[in-house]
C-alpha positions as CSV (number, residue, x, y, z in Angstrom):
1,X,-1.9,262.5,74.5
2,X,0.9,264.2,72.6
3,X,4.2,264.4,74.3
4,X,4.3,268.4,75.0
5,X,1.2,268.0,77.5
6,X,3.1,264.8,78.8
7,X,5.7,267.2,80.0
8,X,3.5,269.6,81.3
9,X,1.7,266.9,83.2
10,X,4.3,265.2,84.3
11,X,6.0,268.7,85.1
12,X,3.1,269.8,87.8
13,X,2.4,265.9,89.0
14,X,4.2,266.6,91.9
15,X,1.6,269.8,92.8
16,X,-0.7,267.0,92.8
17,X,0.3,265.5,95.9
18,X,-0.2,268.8,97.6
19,X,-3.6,269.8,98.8
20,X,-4.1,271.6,95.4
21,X,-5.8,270.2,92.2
22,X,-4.4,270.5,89.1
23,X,-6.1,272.1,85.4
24,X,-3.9,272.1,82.3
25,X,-5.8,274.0,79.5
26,X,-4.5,275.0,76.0
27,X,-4.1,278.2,74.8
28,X,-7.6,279.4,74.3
29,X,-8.7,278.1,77.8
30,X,-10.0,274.5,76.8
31,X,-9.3,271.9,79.7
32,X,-7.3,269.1,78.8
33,X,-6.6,267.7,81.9
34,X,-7.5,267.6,85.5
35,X,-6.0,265.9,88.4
36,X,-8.5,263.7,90.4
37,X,-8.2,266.4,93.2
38,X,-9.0,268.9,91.2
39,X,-12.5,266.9,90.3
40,X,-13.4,266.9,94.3
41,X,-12.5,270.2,94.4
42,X,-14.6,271.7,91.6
43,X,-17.3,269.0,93.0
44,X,-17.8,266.7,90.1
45,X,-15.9,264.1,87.4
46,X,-13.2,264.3,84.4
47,X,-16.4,263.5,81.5
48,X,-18.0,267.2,83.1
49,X,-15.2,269.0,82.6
50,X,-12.6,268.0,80.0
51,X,-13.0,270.2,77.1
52,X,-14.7,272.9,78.2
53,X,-13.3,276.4,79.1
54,X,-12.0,276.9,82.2
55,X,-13.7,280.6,82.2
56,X,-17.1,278.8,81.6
57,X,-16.1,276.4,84.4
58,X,-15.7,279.3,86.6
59,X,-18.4,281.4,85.5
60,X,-22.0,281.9,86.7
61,X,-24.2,284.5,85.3
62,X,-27.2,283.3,87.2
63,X,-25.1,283.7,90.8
64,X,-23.7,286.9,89.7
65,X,-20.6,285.1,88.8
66,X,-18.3,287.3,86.0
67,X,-15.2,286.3,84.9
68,X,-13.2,287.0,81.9
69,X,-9.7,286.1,80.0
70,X,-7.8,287.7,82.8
71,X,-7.8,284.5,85.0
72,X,-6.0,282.3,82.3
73,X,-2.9,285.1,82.9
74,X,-2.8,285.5,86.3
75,X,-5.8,282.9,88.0
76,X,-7.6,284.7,91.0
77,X,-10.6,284.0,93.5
78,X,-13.6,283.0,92.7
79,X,-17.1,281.2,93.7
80,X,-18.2,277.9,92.6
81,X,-21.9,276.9,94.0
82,X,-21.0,277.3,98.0
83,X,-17.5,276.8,97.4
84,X,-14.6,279.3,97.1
85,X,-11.8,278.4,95.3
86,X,-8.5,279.9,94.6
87,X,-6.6,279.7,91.0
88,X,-3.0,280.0,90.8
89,X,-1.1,279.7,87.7
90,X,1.3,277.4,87.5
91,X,5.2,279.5,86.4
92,X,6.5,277.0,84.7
93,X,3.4,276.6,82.5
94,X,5.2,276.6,79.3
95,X,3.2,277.1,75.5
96,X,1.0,275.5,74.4
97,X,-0.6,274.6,77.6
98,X,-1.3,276.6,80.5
99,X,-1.2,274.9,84.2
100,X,-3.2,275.6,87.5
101,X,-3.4,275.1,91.0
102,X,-6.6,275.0,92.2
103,X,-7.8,274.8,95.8
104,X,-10.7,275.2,98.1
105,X,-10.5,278.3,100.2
106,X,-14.2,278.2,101.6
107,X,-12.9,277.8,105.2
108,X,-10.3,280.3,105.2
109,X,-12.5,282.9,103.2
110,X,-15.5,281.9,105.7
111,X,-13.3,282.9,109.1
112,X,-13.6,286.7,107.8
113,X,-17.2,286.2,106.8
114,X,-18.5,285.2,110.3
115,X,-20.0,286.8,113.3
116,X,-18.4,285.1,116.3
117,X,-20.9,285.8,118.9
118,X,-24.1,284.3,116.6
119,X,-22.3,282.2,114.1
120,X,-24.5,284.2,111.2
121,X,-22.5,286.4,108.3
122,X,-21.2,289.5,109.1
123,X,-21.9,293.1,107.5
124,X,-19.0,292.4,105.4
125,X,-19.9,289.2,103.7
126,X,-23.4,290.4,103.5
127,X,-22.7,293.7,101.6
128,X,-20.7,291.6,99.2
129,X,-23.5,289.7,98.5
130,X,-26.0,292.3,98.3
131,X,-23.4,293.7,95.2
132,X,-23.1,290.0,93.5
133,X,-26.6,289.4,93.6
134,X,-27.2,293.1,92.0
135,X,-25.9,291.6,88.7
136,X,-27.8,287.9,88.8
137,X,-31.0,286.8,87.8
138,X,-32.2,286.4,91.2
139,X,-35.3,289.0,90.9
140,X,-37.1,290.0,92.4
141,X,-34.9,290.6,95.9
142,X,-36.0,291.1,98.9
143,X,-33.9,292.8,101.7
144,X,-35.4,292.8,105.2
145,X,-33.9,294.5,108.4
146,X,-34.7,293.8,111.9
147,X,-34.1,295.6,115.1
148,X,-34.3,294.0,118.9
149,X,-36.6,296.5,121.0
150,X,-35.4,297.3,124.1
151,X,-32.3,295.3,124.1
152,X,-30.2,298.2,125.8
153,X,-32.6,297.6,128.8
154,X,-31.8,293.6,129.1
155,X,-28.4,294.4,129.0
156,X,-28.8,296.8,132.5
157,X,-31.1,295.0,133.9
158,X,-29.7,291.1,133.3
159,X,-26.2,291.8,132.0
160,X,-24.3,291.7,129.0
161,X,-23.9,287.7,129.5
162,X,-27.5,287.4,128.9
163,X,-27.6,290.1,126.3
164,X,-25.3,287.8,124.1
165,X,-27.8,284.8,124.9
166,X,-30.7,286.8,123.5
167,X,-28.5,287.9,120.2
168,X,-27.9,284.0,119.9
169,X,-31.4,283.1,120.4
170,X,-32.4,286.1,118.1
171,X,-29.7,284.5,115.3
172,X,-31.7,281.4,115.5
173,X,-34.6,282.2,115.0
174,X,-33.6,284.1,112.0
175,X,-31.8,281.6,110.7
176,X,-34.5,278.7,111.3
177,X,-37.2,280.8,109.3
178,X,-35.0,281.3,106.4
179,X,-34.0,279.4,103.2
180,X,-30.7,277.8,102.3
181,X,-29.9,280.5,99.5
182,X,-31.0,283.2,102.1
183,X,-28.0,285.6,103.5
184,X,-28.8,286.1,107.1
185,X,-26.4,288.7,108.6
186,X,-25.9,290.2,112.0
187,X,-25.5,293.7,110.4
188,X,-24.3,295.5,114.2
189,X,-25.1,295.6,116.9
190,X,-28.8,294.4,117.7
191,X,-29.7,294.5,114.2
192,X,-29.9,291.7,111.6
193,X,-30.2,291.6,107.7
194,X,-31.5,288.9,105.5
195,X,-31.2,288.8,101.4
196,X,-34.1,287.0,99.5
197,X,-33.4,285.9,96.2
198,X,-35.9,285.5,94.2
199,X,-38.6,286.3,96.9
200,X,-41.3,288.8,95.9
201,X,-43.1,291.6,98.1
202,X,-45.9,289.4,99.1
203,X,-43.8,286.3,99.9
204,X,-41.7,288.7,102.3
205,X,-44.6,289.7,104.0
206,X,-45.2,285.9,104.5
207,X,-41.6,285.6,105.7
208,X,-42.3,288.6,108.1
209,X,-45.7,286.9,109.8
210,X,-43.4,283.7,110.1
211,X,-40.9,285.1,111.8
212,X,-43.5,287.5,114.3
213,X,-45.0,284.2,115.2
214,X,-42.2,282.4,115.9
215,X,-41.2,285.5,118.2
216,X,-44.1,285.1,119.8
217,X,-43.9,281.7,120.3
218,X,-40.3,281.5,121.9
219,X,-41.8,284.6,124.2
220,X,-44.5,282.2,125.5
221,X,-42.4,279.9,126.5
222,X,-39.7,281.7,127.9
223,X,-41.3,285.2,129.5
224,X,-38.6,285.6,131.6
225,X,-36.5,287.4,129.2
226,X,-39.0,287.7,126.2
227,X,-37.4,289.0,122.8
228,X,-38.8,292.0,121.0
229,X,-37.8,292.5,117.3
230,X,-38.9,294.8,114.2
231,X,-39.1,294.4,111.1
232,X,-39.0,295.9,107.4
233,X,-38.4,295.0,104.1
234,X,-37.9,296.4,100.9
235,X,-38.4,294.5,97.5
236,X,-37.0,295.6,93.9
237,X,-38.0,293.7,90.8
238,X,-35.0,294.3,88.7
239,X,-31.2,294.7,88.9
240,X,-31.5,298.5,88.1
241,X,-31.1,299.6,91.4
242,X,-29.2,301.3,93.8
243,X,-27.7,298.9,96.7
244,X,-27.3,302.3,99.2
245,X,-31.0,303.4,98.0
246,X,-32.3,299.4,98.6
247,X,-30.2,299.6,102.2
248,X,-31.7,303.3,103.1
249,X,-35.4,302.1,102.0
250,X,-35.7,298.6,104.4
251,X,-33.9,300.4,107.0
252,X,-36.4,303.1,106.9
253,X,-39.0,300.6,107.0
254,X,-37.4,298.6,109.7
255,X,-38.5,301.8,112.3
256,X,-41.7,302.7,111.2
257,X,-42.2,299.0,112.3
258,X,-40.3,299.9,115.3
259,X,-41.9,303.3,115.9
260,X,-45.2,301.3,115.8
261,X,-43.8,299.0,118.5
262,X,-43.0,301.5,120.7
């Protein structure tokens, strides 16, 4: 280790003992050092990293991920995997070397992201993800709306109280029928959205049938207050689409299903 990245090292060790990681990279953007917080952060050891480019690090083409030189002047959010992580440049990174902060801001990101009343994403976070997963490789997509019939009813008839409880139970079922990578939204209201990577028209319609069922089931066993939902989807096979157009189609078939319900 020569005695300029010594400095520079020595220079930020004291970041270190914040809750921030620490990336030193020379000029072009090759890591040369990493803290051992900065390893947990990014979710992996030194050997992956050192000599790499931190854009490469950073970037994900298959997630949707684009980054370019810009981050080495000025750092900036991003998404790693599940994580988001903040870069801050270090100001007293000094030539040759350029130094970082980096630190996981998945929990304070999240709190904007999330619908208090169900616990799923909110319109927000899903529109954002409807636009990164435009430019991935993720194809086909599948986006499927859904409507609760005749919630404005359960709310005069039982109360709002119990109208939460249905959205909740509504949530979860959602939720339980759905994959990991899926993006399952409360979009307003009584309505809910759902993203499918890589899910084409005739695994959606499988999806759909799941979810019916498990509708059904619930309403078996509790008739009381049984749930009604529709649903529609709408699946393109290729990034060269328009998110609005994608939105207008699965809405539109979203209410013939509920037309047909009614």
């Amino acid at each position: 280790m020569n005695k300029e990245l010594e400095i520079i090292i020595k220079d930020v060790c004291s970041v270190d003992k914040q809750p921030h990681g620490v990336v030193v990279t020379d000029e072009q953007g090759m890591i040369v050092y990493l803290s051992s917080k900065s390893c947990q952060v990014l979710g992996s050891s030194e050997k992956d990293f050192l000599g790499k480019n931190l854009i490469d690090v950073i970037h994900d083409e298959d997630m949707g991920i684009s980054v370019d030189n810009t981050i080495l002047d000025s750092g900036g959010l991003f998404r790693r995997e599940e994580k988001y992580l903040m870069l801050d440049k270090y100001q007293k990174s000094k030539q040759p070397y350029l130094a970082f902060e980096i630190s996981d801001v998945t929990e304070i990101v999240m709190e904007g992201f999330v619908d208090s009343l169900t616990g799923l994403y909110n319109r927000g976070f899903f529109d954002a993800e409807l636009k990164r997963l435009r430019n991935s490789r993720l194809y086909p997509i599948t986006l499927l709306f859904s409507d609760m019939n005749g919630f404005k009813k359960i709310n005069d008839t039982y109360g709002h109280r119990a109208g939460d409880e249905c959205l909740k139970k509504a949530a979860e079922i959602l939720k339980n029928n759905s994959r990991s990578d899926d993006i399952v939204a409360r979009y307003g209201g009584d309505e809910f959205a759902i993203l499918l990577p890589s899910i084409s028209e005739h695994a959606a319609d499988v999806v759909v049938k799941r979810i019916e069922e498990s509708f059904d089931l619930y309403n078996k066993q509790n008739p009381r207050i049984p749930l009604q939902i529709s649903v529609g989807f709408f699946t393109v096979e290729d990034k060269n689409f328009d998110a609005d157009l994608l939105l207008e189609k699965a809405d539109k078939k979203m209410y013939d299903a509920k037309r047909k319900n009614d």
